[in-house]
N, C-alpha and C positions, 0 to 999 in steps of 0.2 A: 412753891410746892406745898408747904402747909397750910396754905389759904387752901389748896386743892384740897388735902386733907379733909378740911375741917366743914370743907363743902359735902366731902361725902359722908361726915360723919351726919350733918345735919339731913341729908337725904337719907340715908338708911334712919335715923331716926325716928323723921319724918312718915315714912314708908312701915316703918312698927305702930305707930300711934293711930294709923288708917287700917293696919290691919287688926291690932285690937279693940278697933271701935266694928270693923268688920265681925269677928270674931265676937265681942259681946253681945251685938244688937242683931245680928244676924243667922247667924253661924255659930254657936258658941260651941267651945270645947271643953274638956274636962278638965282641971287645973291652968282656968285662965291667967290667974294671977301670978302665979308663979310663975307659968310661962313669960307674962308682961313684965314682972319682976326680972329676971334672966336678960331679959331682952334689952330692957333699959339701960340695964347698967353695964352692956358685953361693951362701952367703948369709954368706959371709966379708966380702963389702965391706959391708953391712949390718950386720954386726956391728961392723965398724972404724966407719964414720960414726956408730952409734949412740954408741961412746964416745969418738969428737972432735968430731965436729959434730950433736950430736944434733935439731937443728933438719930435718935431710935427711932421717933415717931413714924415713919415711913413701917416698919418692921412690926410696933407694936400693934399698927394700925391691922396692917395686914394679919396677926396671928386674931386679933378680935374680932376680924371682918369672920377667917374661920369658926371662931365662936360660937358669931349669931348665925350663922348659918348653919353649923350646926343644932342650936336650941331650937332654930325652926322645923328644923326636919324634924326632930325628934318627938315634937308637942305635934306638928300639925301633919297629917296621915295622908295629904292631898299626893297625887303623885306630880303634880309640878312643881311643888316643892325643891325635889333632889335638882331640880337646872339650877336655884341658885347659886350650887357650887362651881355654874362656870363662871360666876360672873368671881371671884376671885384671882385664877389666871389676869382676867382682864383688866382690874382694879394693878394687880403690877405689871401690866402691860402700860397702862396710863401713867403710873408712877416713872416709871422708863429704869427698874431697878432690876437688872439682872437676878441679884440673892431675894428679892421677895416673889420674883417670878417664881423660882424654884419651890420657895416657901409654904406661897399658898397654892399654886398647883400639887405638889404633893400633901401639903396638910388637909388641900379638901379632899383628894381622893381618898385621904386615909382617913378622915374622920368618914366617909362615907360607906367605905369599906367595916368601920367598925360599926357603924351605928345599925347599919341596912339590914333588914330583916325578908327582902324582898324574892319573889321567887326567881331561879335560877336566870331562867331566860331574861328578865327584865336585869336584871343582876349585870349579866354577860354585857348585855346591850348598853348602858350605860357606861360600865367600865372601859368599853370599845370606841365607843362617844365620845367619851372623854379623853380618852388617853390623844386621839387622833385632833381632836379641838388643841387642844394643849400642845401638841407637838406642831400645829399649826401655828397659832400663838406664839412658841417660841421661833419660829424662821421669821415672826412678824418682830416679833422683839429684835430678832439680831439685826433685824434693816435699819430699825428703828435708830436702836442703841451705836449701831455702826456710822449713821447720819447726825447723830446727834454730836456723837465723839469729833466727827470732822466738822460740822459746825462750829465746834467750842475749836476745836485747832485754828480755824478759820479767823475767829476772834481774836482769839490771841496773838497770832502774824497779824493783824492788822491793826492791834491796839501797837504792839511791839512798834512798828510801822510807825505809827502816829507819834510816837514817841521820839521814835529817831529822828522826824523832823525836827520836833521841840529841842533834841541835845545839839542842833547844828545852832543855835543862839544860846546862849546863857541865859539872856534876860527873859525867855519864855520858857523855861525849865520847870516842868512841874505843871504849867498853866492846865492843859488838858485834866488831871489826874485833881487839881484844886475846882475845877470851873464843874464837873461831875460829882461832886463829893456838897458844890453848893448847889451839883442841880436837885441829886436828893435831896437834903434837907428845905428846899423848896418846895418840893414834891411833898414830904410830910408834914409840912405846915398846912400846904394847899389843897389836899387831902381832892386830889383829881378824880374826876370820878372816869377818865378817858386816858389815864397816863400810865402807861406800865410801867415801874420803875427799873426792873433791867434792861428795857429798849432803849428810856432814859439816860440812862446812865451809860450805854454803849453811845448812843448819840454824842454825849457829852465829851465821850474818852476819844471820841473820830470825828470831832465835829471841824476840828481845820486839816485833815486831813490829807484833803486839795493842795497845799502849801507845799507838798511834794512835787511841785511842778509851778512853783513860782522861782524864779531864777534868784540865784543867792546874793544877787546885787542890788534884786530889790527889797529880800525877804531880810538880809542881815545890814542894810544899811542904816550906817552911824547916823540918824537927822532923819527929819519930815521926807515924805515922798513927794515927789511932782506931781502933778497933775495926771502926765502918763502912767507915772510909776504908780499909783494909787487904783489908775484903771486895770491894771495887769491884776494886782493885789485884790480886787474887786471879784476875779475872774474863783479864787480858791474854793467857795464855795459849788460853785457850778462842777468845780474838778472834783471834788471829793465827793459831788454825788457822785459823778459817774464811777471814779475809783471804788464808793461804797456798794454801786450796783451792779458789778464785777464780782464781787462777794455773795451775794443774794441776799442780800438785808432787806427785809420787811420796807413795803412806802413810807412807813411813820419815820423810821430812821432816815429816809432818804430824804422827805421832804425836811423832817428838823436839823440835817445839817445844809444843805441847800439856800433854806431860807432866816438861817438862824442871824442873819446882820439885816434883815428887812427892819421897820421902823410903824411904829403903830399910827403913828401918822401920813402914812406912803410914803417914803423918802427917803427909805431906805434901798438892798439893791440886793439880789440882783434884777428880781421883779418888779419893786416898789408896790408888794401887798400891803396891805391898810388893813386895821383893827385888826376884829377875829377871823378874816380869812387867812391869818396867816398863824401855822398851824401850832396847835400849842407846844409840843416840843422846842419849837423856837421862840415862841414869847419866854418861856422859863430859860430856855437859854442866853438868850440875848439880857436876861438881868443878872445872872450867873456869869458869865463871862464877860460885861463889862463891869461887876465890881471888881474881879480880879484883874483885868486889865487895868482900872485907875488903879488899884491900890500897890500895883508890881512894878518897877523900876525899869525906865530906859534906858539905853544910852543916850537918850537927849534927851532926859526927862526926870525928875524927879516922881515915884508914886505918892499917890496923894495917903491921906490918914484913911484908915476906915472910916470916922465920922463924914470926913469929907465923902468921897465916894458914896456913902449912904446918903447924905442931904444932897449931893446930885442927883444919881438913883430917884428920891424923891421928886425933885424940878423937874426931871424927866419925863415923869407920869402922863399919861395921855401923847403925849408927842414921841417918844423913843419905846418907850415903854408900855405894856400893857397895866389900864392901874390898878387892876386883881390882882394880879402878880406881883407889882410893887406894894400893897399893901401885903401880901402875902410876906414879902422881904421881909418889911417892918417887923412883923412879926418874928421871922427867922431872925433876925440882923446878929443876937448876942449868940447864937450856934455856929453863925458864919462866920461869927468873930473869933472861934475857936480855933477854928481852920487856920485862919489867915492867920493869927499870932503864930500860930505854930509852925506854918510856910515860912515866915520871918525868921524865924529864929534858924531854920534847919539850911535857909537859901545860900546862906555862905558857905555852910560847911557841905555843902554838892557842887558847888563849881566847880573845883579844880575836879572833878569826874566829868560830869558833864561836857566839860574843856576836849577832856582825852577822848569824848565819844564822837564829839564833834572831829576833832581832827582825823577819828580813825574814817569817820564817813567822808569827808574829801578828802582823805587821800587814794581810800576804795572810788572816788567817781573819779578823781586824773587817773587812774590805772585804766 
């Protein structure tokens, strides 16, 4: 949402700097400068809240958008001027904020109301314009903001979800919530120019999701799997698409948990995609979730050191791994290692929870 911000700040900007080159060479008006002055500086406070109290900037954005929209009307006499004040409603229509909706729809009417010196009739028609734009605007808002609410409800059941499988094992407790947390800080090293990090990062949080329909004799057993058992186990990713597209999650999310155990060298499964066809959400995942996977404890198994785990990781390169991404590791490695000290230390004292969540959910499935 701030990256949005800071897009429109640089577009209305932008959009001043063409029309006072308009306006000088052109067109000019009486008190250019002042006008260009005014103009310049309407998204100054907006840029200070954004880096003191950035919880506002939504708000501050919106009262300075009314602002320059007003200094415009005011300096420039043209009569299409006065629509810039619809584009206000629709800047919190985009923002999806109920209170700035209100904001600047009332604050352009009333800065409009005060500044307008125009004759009745045009007067009337405007204010009739607008009220009726704006009242439209908000039944689009309420779809909007109503959709939006139940998407995030949506997320949430199903990260909760993803969760509950993890508490039916100990030794994977936390896995989802660590393997996300290393896929961003992969993400901000690798500085993607195609990766959105909260699709990312839901990816991450649902990405064994599927394992809700792996039988618990094969999901919680003590030792290696069979050869069957491993095929079954193979099958999670396939399940958790379809479970993720039940929910209506974007393809990016579908395909990154899908193919997120693929292998850079085909050999992986469930497709056996090769290199960059297969899709970035899962290269970054597949290096995120097997450091946590080596460095976390089985019951058959001892987890390895972080070092270790990272100079695997590394051998891996080209063959398991993509090697941008593993160089990307590299670089992450001592961020990831903050994580992971920290999983260490906190993993013991969550078991005996995780124990009672798990028994509460088989004994909710023998009922």
């Amino acid at each position: 949402m701030i990256r949005n911000i800071k897009l429109a700040q640089l577009f209305i900007i932008g959009s001043a700097f063409v029309q006072a080159l308009h306006h000088f060479f052109i067109e000019p008006i009486e008190n250019f400068y002042p006008f260009l002055f005014l103009f310049l500086i309407g998204f100054l406070p907006a840029w200070v809240v954004n880096r003191v109290q950035e919880e506002y900037t939504k708000l501050a954005f919106v009262l300075c958008s009314v602002y320059i929209v007003s200094i415009s009307y005011y300096f420039i006499t043209y009569p299409i001027v006065q629509a810039a004040y619809f584009f206000l409603p629709v800047t919190a229509l985009l923002l999806n904020d109920k209170r700035l909706y209100y904001v600047s729809s009332v604050g352009g009417l009333a800065s409009y109301l005060f500044l307008s010196n125009e004759p009745l009739k045009h007067y009337l028609a405007f204010v009739s314009i607008y009220v009726t734009f704006g009242s439209l605007l908000f039944m689009a808002q309420r779809i909007v903001y109503q959709s939006v609410a139940e998407k995030e409800a949506i997320q949430q059941g199903v990260k909760a979800f993803s969760l509950a499988v993890e508490a039916k094992d100990v030794y994977t407790q936390g896995h989802s919530k660590r393997v996300a947390l290393y896929a961003m800080i992969l993400a901000k090293h690798g500085q993607f120019k195609n990766v959105q990090p909260e699709e990312l990062e839901l990816t991450a949080l649902i990405h064994d999701i599927g394992k809700i329909s792996t039988p618990d004799a094969v999901l919680l057993k003590n030792g290696r799997l069979t050869e069957a058992e491993y095929e079954i186990m193979k099958m999670h990713p396939v399940e958790g698409m379809k479970l993720a597209k039940s929910f209506g999650y974007s393809d990016r999310v579908l395909t990154g948990i899908l193919h997120h155990h693929e292998r850079y060298d085909g050999l992986g499964y469930p497709h056996r995609l090769k290199g960059k066809d297969i899709p970035i959400y899962s290269r970054i995942l597949a290096v995120a979730d097997s450091f946590d996977a080596m460095t976390s404890n089985r019951a058959y198994r001892q987890g390895m050191t972080p070092w270790e785990a990272k100079k695997e990781i590394e051998n891996q390169a080209g063959k398991m791994y993509d090697p941008f991404i593993v160089e990307v590791f590299i670089r992450a490695y001592y961020d990831m290692l903050l994580i992971c000290e920290d999983s260490s230390e906190n993993i013991l004292m969550s078991n005996s929870a995780h124990q009672e969540i798990a028994s509460g959910l088989n004994e909710g499935k023998n009922d």
